[in-house]
Phi, psi and omega in degrees: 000143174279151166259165179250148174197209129343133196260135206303158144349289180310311185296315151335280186300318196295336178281329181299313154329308192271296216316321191280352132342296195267356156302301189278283262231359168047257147330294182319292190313323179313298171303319151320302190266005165239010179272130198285009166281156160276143209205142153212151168220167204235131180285092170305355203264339176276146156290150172103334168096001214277182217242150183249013194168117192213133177254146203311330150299326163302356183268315195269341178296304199282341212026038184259179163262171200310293173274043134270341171266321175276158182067048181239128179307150174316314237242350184259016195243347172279166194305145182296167145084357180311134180285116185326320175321309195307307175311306188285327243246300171338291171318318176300286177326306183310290187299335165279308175081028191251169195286143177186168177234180203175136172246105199291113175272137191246147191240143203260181195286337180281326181124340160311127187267163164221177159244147162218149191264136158235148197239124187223118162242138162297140168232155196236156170279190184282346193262358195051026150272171190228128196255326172199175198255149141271084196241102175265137196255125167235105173312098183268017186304293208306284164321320172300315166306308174276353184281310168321316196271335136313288193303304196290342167315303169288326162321256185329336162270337169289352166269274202343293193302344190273348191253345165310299157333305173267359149302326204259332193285271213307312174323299190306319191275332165283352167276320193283352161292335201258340175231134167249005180245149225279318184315296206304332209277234216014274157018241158330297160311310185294326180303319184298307171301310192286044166229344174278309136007271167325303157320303166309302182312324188299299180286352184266344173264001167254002164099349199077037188232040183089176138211179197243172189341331228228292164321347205268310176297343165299297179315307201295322197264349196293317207292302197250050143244140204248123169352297210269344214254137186274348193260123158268114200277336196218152199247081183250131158267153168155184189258171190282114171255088159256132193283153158291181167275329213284334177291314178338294176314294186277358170259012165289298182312304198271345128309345163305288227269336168295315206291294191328296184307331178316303200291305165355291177221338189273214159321345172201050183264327174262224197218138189118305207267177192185162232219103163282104200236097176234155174202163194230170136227104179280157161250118180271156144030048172051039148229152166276123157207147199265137169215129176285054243256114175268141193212080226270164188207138160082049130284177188275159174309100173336132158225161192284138164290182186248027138193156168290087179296182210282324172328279172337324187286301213285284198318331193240345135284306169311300200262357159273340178266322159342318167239004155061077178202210158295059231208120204249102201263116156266150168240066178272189181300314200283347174142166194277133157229133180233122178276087162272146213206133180173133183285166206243165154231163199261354155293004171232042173251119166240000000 
């Protein structure tokens, strides 16, 4: 941090500087101090560079005052802990005098820092020598924000593609256990993409910032209603839930495959049965958790299978470690019911 006090040697000489500014060099120094880049220049004939001349944008970049800045080294206003390399490679500009640029972390008056790009040009005397640096500041704060916010984007679409990829892995190799014929293996994998499918269309129009319960159940159910029909097969209630994605993802998946079985072997394998899907949210032990009941009713009578197809797998493995819950599969005579079960936070509730 600088101090403030008394006024230095330097700053003295450094005020003396700009008056001879604006003697030589006139219109520029004019223009220099009303233009909205940050500007400075620097006594090269000293060590240390130090400056001699700061235009109110540059002040209003940094919040420091004037005199507080002049006759202060070019270097003591960068961020503490600034990497060496950054330090030499400066000094080498500086010392070469030739034009270049460079990026820079910097420290504002508050203790905050930024980043910036700097364009440091020479001014030569009648003799060619270079008497001071000409250095302008472009606030890379913004950019740096957004390059972060890129990298975690990809970070983040590059988990997604990768558990999309061992979801779909993990499909293909449970269908092909389960079948050898090629129409059904088709089948079966394409419904399955396309229900994951779906989901993503559902997070890619909110942005990946979830959705909620009751669309995800729509989306999932939309394939097995059928237009032309005035009956509505399926009943759903409950209150506004909104999901993150990654549940977004595995209760799409576990309605597909709940639905897939309806029509199959359940409730709306005939003509008549149909499908309750209701949910609640409770406080357990002072945490929220949401629980779903899927509930087929007027159907042919049920019986337990005689093996766990890949649906049965997903749902009470896949999709119970996914939301880190429950997940209770019945077969009773009156109709199949599944029981989810699983914690909330309570900002995605209203």
């Amino acid at each position: 941090m600088l101090k403030i006090g008394k006024k230095s040697k330097g700053q003295i000489t450094a005020e003396g500087e700009v008056e001879g500014f604006r003697e030589d060099l006139g219109p520029f120094v004019v223009a220099t101090e009303t233009t909205r880049m940050a500007m400075v220049f620097t006594n090269a004939r000293e060590a240390g560079e130090p400056i001699i001349f700061a235009n109110d944008s540059f002040l209003a970049l940094t919040g420091y005052e004037r005199d507080e800045v002049l006759g202060q080294g070019f270097d003591t206003l960068m961020a503490r802990g600034s990497a060496p390399a950054v330090l030499a490679k400066l000094a080498a500009i500086f010392s070469v005098g030739g034009d270049s640029d460079l990026e820079v972390c910097y420290s504002r008056k508050d203790g905050s820092v930024f980043w910036a790009a700097i364009f440091i040009s020479p001014v030569r005397d009648d003799h060619g020598q270079v008497v001071q640096h000409f250095i302008s500041f472009v606030d890379l704060s913004r950019h740096k924000q957004e390059l972060a916010r890129s990298r975690m984007f990809i970070d983040e679409l590059n988990h997604r593609v990768k558990n999309t990829l061992a979801t779909v892995q993990s499909m293909v190799s449970q269908t092909l256990r389960q079948t050898s014929h090629p129409e059904l293996i088709r089948e079966a994998i394409e419904s399955r993409i396309f229900a994951l499918s779906r989901s993503h269309d559902l997070l890619s129009r909110e942005s990946w910032n979830g959705a909620e319960l009751h669309d995800v159940i729509a989306a999932a159910l939309a394939p097995f209603r059928n237009p032309s029909s005035q009956r509505e097969p399926f009943v759903i209630t409950g209150q506004k839930v909104r999901l993150p994605s990654k549940a977004t993802l595995a209760l799409g998946m576990a309605f597909h495959e709940l639905a897939t079985n309806a029509v199959k072997h359940g409730a709306l394998s005939g003509v008549g049965g149909s499908v309750l899907v209701s949910w609640v949210v409770k406080r357990t032990s002072g945490d929220l958790e949401l629980n779903i009941l899927w509930q087929e009713k007027d159907g042919p009578a049920v019986s337990l299978p005689s093996r766990s197809g890949f649906g049965t797998r997903l749902l009470e493995h896949g999709v119970a470690h996914e939301l880190d819950g429950t997940v209770v599969l019945q077969y009773r005579e009156d109709g199949v019911s599944c029981a989810i079960t699983f914690p909330v936070l309570d900002d995605r509730n209203e």
